[in-house]
C-alpha positions in Angstrom: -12.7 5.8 -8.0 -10.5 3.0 -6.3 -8.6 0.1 -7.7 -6.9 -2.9 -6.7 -3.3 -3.0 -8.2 0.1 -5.1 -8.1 3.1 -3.5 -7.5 5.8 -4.7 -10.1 8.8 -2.8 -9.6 10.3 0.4 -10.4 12.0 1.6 -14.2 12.8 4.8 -16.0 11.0 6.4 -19.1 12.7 6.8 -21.9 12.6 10.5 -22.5 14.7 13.2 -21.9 14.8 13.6 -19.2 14.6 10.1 -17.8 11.6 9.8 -14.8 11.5 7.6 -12.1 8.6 5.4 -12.4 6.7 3.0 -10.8 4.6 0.3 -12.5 1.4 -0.8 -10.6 -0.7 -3.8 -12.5 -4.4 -2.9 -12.6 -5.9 -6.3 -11.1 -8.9 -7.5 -12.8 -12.3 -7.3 -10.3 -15.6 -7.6 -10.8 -18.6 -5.6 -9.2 -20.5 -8.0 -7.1 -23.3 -5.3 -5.4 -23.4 -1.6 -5.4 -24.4 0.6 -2.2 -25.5 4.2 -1.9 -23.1 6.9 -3.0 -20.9 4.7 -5.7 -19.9 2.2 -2.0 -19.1 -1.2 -3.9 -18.4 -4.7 -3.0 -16.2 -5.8 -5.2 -14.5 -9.1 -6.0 -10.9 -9.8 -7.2 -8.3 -12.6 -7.2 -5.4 -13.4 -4.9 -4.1 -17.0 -4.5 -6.2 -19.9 -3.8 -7.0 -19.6 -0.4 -10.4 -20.5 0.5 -13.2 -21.4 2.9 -16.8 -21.5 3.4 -17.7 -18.2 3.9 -15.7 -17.4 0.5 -17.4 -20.0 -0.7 -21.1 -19.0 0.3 -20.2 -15.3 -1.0 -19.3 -16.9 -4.7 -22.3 -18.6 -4.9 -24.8 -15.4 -3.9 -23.1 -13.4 -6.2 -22.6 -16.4 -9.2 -18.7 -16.0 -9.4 -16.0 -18.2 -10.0 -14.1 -20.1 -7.7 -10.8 -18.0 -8.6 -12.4 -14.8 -7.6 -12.1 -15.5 -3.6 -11.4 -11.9 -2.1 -13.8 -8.8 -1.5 -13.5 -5.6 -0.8 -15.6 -2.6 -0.4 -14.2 0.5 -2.8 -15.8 3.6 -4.9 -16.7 2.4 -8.4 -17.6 4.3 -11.4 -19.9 1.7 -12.3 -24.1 1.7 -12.3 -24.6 -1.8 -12.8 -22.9 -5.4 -11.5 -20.1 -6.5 -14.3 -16.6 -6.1 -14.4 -15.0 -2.9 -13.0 -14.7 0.2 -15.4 -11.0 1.4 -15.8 -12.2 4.3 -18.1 -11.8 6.8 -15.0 -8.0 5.8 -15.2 -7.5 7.0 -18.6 -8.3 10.7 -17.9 -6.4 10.1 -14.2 -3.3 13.0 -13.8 -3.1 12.5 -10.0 -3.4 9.1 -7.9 -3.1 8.7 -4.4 -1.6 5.1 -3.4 -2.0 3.2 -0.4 0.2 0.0 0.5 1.9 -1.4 3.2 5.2 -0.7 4.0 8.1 -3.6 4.1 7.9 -5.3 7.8 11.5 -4.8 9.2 10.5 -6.4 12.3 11.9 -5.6 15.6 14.2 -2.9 15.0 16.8 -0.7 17.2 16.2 2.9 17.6 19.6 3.7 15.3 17.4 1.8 12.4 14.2 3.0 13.2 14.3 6.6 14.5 17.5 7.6 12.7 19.2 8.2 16.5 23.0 8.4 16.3 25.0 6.2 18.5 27.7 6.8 20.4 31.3 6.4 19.5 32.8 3.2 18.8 36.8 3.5 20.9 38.3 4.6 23.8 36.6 2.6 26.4 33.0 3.9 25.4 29.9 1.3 26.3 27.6 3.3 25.0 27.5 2.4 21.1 24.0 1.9 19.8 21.8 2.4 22.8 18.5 4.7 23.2 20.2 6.1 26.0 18.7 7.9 28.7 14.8 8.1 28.0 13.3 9.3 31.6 12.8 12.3 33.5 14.6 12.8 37.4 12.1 12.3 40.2 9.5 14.4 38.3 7.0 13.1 36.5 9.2 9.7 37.4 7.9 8.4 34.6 8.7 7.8 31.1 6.3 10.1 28.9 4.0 9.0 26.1 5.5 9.0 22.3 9.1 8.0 23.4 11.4 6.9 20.7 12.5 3.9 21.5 13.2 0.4 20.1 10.5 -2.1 18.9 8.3 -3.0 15.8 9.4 -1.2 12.5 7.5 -1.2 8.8 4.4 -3.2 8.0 2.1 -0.1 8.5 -0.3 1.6 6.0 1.4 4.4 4.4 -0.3 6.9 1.7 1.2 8.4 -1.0 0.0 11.0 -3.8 1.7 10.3 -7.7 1.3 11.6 -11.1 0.6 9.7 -13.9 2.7 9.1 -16.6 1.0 6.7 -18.8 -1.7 4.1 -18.6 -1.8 1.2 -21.2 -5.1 -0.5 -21.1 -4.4 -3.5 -23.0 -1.8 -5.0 -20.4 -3.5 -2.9 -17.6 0.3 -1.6 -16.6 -0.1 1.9 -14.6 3.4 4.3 -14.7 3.0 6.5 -11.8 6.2 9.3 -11.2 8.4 8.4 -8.1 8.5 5.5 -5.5 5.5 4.1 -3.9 5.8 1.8 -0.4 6.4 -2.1 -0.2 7.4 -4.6 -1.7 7.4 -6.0 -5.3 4.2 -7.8 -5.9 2.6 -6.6 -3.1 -0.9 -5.5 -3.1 -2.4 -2.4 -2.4 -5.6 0.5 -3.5 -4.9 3.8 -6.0 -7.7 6.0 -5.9 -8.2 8.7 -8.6 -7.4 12.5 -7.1 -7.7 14.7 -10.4 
């Protein structure tokens, strides 16, 4: 089963001892059509951006005009209505997928960890790639090579316990850090 959820931020449990936590806010969706094995569309709100193929979709599937994005997810549901959180009550294992924070165009210190070189006595070479060829054979630089250019902003998976679930506010608690930014959006989908 697959949800849509916030990402609110980060705290600490109040036991002994204290775990790292994240909190993810269970968005509210509704189940617009259901495919062959459990394959949803699914409906859910984010902003008020809208056009006429949103439009066209809320009318076939009689929704409201503040439900204007879809996705396609595995439900637990049999029948159209709103999406059943139930599975996330018995959940001990999730597996989260957001995207990471966009760091733009990045150096290769930043983005592949690379040292440097040292910073006095007449060195130029400070936080270059370096070298990043072969001599006259292959006389080319190969495929993979580290080197500078666009860091973060990429899908990035990540498997969490559950620490507790409250249904009334729809908060999730899941152990550890999960990728991107506060308030961003992103799936969970129910391991164990």
């Amino acid at each position: 089963m697959e949800y849509i959820v916030e990402k609110i931020g980060m705290s600490r449990t109040i036991a002994v001892p204290s775990i790292p936590v994240t909190l993810l806010r269970v968005i509210e969706a509704k189940v617009c059509e259901i495919g062959e094995n459990g394959s949803a569309i699914v409906s859910y709100s984010n902003g008020k951006k809208t056009n006429r193929a949103v439009a066209g979709q809320q009318k076939k599937y009689n929704l409201s005009a503040e439900f204007n994005r879809f996705a396609t997810m595995d439900v637990a549901n049999a029948e159209v209505g709103d999406l059943d959180i139930a599975p996330l009550k018995e959940a001990k294992i999730l597996k989260a997928s957001f995207n990471t924070k966009g760091r733009g165009f990045s150096g290769v210190i930043k983005r592949h960890n690379f040292q440097g070189g040292p910073g006095g006595h007449g060195s130029r070479f400070h936080r270059a790639p370096g070298s990043i060829g072969n001599c006259e054979w292959p006389g080319r630089v190969q495929p993979g090579k580290k080197m500078p250019g666009h860091y973060g902003n990429e899908k990035v998976t990540v498997k969490n316990e559950v620490v507790s679930f409250d249904v009334q506010s729809g908060v999730l608690a899941v152990k550890g850090s999960i990728p991107g930014a506060n308030g961003a959006f992103g799936r969970v989908r129910v391991v164990k």
